[in-house]
mmCIF file of the N, C-alpha and C atoms, coordinates in Angstrom:
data_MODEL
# 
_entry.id   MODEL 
# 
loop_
_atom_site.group_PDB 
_atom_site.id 
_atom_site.type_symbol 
_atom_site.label_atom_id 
_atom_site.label_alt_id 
_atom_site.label_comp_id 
_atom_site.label_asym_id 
_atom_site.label_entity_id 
_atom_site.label_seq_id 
_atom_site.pdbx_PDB_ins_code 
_atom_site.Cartn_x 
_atom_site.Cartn_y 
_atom_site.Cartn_z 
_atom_site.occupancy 
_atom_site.B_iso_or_equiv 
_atom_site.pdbx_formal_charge 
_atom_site.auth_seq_id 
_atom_site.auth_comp_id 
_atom_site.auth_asym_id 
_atom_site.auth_atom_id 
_atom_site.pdbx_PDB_model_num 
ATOM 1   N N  . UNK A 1 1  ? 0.853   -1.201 0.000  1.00 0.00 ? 1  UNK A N  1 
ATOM 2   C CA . UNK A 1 1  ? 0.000   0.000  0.000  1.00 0.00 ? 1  UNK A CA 1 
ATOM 3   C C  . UNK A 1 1  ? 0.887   1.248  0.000  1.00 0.00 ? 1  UNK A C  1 
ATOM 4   N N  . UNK A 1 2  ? 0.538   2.250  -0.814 1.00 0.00 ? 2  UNK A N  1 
ATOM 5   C CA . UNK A 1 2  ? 1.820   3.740  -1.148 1.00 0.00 ? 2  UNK A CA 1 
ATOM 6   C C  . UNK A 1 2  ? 1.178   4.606  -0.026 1.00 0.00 ? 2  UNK A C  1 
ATOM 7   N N  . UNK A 1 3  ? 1.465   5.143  0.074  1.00 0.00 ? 3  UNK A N  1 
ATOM 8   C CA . UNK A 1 3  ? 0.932   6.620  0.712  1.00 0.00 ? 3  UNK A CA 1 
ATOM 9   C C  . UNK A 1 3  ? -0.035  7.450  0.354  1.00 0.00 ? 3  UNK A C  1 
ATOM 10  N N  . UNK A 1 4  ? -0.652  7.588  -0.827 1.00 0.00 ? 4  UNK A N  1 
ATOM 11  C CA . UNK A 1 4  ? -1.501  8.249  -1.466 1.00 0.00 ? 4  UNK A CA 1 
ATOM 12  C C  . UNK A 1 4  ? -2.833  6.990  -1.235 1.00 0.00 ? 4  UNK A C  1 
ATOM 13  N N  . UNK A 1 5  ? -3.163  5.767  -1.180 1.00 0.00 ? 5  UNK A N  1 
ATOM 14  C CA . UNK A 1 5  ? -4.065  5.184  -0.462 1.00 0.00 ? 5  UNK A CA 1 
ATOM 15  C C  . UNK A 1 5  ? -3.961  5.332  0.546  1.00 0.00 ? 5  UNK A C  1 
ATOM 16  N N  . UNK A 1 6  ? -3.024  5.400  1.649  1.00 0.00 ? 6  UNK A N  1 
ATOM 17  C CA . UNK A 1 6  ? -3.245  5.597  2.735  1.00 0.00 ? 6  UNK A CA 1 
ATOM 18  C C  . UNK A 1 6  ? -3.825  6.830  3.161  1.00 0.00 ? 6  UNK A C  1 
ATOM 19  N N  . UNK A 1 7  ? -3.180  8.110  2.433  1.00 0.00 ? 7  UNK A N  1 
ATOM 20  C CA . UNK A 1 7  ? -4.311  9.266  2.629  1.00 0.00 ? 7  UNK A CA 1 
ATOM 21  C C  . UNK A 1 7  ? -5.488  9.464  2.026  1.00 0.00 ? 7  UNK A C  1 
ATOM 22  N N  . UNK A 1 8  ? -5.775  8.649  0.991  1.00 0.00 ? 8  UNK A N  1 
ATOM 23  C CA . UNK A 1 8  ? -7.215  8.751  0.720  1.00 0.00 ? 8  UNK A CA 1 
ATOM 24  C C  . UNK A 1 8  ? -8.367  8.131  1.345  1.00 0.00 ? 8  UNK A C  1 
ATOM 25  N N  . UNK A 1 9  ? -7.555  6.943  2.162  1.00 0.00 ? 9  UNK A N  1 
ATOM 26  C CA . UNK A 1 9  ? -8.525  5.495  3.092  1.00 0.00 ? 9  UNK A CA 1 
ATOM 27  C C  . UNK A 1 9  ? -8.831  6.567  4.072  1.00 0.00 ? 9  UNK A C  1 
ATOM 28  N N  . UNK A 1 10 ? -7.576  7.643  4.804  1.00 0.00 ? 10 UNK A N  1 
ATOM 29  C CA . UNK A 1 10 ? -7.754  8.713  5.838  1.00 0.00 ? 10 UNK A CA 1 
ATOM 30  C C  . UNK A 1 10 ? -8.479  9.361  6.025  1.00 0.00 ? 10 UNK A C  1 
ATOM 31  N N  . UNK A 1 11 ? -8.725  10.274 4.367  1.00 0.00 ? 11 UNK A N  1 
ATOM 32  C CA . UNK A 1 11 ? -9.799  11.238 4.089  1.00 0.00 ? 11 UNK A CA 1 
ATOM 33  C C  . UNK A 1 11 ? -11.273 10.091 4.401  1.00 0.00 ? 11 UNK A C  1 
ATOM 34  N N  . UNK A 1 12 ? -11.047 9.485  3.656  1.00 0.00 ? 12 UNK A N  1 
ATOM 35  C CA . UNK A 1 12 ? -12.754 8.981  3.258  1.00 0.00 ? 12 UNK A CA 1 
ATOM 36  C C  . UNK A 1 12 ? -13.256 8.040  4.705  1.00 0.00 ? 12 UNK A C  1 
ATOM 37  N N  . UNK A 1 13 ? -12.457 7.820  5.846  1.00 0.00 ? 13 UNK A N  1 
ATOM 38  C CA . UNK A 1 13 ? -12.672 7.561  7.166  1.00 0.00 ? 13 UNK A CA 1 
ATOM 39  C C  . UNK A 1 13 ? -13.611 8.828  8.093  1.00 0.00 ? 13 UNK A C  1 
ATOM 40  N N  . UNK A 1 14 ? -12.138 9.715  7.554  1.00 0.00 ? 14 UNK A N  1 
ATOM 41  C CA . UNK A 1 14 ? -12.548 11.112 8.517  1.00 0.00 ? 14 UNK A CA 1 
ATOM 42  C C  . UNK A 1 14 ? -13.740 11.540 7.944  1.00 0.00 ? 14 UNK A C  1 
ATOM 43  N N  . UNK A 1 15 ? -13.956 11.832 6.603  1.00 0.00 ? 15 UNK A N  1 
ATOM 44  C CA . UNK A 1 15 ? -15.341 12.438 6.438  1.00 0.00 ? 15 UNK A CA 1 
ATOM 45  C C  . UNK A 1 15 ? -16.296 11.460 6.750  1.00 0.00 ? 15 UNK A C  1 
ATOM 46  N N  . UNK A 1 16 ? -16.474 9.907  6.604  1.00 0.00 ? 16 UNK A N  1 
ATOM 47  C CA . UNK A 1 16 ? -17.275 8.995  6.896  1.00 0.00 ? 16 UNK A CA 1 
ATOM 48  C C  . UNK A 1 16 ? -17.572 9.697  8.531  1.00 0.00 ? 16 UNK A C  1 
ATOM 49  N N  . UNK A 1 17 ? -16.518 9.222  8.916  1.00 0.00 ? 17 UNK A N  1 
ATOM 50  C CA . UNK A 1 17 ? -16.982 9.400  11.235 1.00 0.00 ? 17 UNK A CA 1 
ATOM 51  C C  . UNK A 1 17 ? -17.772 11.076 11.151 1.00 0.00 ? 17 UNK A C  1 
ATOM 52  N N  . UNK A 1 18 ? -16.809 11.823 10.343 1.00 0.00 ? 18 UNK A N  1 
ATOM 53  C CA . UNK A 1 18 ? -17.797 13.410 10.781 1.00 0.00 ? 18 UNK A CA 1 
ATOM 54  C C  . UNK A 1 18 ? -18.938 13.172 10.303 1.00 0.00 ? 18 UNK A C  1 
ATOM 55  N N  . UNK A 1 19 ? -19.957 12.479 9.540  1.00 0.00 ? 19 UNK A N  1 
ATOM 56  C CA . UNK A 1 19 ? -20.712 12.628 9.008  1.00 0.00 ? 19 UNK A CA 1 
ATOM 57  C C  . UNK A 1 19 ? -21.784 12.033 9.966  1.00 0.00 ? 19 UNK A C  1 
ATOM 58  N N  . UNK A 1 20 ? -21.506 10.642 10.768 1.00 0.00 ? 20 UNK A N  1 
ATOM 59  C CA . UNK A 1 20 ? -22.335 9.600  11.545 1.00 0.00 ? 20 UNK A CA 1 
ATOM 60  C C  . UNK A 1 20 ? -22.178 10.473 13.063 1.00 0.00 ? 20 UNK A C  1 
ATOM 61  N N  . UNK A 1 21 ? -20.814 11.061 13.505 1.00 0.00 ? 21 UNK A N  1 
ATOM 62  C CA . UNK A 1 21 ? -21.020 11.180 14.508 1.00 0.00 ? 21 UNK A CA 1 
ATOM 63  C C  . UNK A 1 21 ? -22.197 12.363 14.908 1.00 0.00 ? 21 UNK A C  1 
ATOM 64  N N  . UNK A 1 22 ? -22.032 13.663 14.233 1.00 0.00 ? 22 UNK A N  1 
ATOM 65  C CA . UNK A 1 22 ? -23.465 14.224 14.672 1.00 0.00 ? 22 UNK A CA 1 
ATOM 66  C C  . UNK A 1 22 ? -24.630 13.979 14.525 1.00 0.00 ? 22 UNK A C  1 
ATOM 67  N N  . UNK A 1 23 ? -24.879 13.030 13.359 1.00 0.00 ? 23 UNK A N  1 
ATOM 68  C CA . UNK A 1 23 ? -26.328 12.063 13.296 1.00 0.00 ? 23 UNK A CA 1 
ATOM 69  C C  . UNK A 1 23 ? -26.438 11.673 14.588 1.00 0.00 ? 23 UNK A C  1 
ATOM 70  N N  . UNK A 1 24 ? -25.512 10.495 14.645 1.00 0.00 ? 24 UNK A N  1 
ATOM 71  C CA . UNK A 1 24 ? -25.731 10.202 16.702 1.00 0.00 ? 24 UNK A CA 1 
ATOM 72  C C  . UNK A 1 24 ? -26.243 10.521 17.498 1.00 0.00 ? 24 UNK A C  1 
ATOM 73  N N  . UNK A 1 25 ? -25.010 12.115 17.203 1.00 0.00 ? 25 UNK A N  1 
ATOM 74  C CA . UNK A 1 25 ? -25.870 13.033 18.663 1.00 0.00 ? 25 UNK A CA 1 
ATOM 75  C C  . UNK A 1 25 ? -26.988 13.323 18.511 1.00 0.00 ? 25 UNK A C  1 
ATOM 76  N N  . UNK A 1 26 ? -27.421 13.569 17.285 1.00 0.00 ? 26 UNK A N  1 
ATOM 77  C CA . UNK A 1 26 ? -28.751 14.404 17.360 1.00 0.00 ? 26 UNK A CA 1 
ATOM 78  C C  . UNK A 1 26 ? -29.880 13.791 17.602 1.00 0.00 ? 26 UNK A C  1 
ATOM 79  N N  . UNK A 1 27 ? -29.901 12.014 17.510 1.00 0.00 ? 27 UNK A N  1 
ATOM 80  C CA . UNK A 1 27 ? -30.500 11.522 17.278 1.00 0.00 ? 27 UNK A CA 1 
ATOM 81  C C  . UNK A 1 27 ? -31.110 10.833 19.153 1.00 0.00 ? 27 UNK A C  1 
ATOM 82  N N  . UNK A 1 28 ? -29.848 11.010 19.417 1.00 0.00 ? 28 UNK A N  1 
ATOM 83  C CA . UNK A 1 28 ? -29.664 10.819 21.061 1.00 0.00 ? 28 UNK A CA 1 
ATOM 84  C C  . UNK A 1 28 ? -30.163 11.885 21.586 1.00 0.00 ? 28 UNK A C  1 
ATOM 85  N N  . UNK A 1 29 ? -29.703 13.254 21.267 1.00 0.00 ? 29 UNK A N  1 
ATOM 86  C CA . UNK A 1 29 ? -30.728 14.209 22.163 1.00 0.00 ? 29 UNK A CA 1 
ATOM 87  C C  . UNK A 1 29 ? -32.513 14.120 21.343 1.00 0.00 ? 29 UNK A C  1 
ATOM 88  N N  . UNK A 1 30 ? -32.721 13.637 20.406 1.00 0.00 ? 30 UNK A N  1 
ATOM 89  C CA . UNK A 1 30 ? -34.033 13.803 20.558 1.00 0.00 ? 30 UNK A CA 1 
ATOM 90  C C  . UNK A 1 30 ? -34.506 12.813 20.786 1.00 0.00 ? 30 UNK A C  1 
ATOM 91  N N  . UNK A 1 31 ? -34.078 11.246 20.963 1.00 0.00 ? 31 UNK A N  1 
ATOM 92  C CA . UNK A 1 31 ? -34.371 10.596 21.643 1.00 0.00 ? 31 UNK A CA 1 
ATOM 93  C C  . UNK A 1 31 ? -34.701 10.811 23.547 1.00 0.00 ? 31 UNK A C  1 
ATOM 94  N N  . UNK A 1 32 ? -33.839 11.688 23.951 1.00 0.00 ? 32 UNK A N  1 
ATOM 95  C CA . UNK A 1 32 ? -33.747 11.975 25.103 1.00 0.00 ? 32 UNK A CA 1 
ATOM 96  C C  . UNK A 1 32 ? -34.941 12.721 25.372 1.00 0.00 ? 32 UNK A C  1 
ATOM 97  N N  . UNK A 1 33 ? -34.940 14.103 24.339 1.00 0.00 ? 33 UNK A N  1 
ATOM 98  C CA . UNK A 1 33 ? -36.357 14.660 24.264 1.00 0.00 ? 33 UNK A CA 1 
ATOM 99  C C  . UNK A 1 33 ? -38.048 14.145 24.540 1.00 0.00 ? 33 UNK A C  1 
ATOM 100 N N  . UNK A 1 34 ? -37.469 13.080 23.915 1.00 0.00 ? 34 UNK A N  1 
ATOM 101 C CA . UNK A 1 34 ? -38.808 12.477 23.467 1.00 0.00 ? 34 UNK A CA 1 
ATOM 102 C C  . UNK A 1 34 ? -39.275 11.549 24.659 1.00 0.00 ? 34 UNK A C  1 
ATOM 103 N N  . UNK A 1 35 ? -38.225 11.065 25.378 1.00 0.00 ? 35 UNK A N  1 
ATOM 104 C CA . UNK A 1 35 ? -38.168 10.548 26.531 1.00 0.00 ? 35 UNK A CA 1 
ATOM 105 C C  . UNK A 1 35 ? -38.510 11.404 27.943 1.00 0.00 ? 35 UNK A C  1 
ATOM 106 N N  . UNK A 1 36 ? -38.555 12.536 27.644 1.00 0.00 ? 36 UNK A N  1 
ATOM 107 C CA . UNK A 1 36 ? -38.347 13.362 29.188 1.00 0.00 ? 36 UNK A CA 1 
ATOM 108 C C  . UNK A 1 36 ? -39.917 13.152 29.542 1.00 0.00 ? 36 UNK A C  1 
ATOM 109 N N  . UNK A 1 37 ? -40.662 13.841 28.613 1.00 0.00 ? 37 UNK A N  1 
ATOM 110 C CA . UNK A 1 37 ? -42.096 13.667 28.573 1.00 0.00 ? 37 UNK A CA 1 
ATOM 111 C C  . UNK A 1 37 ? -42.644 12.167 29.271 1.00 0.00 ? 37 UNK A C  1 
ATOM 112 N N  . UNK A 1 38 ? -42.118 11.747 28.884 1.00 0.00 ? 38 UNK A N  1 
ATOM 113 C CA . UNK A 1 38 ? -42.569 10.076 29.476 1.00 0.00 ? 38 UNK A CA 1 
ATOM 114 C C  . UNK A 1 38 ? -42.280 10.116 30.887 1.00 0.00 ? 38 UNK A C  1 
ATOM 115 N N  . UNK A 1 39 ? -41.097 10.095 31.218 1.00 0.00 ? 39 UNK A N  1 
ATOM 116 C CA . UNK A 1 39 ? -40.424 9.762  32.408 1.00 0.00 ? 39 UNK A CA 1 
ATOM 117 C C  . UNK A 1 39 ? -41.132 10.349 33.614 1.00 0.00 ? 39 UNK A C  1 
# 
């Protein structure tokens, strides 16, 4: 493997995780939201 896959596997990781991780959150605080009401 050269270096130029290795920074492209890098890029297309990093934008993959930035992309899921604030879905997550957001999805967790309105889950949480949606939960307070109940509780």
């Amino acid at each position: 493997m050269d270096l130029s896959t290795v920074v492209r596997l890098a890029e297309f990781w990093a934008i993959k995780s930035a992309m899921v991780l604030p879905s997550r959150v957001f999805l967790l605080a309105v889950s949480a939201l949606l939960t307070l009401p109940l509780a």
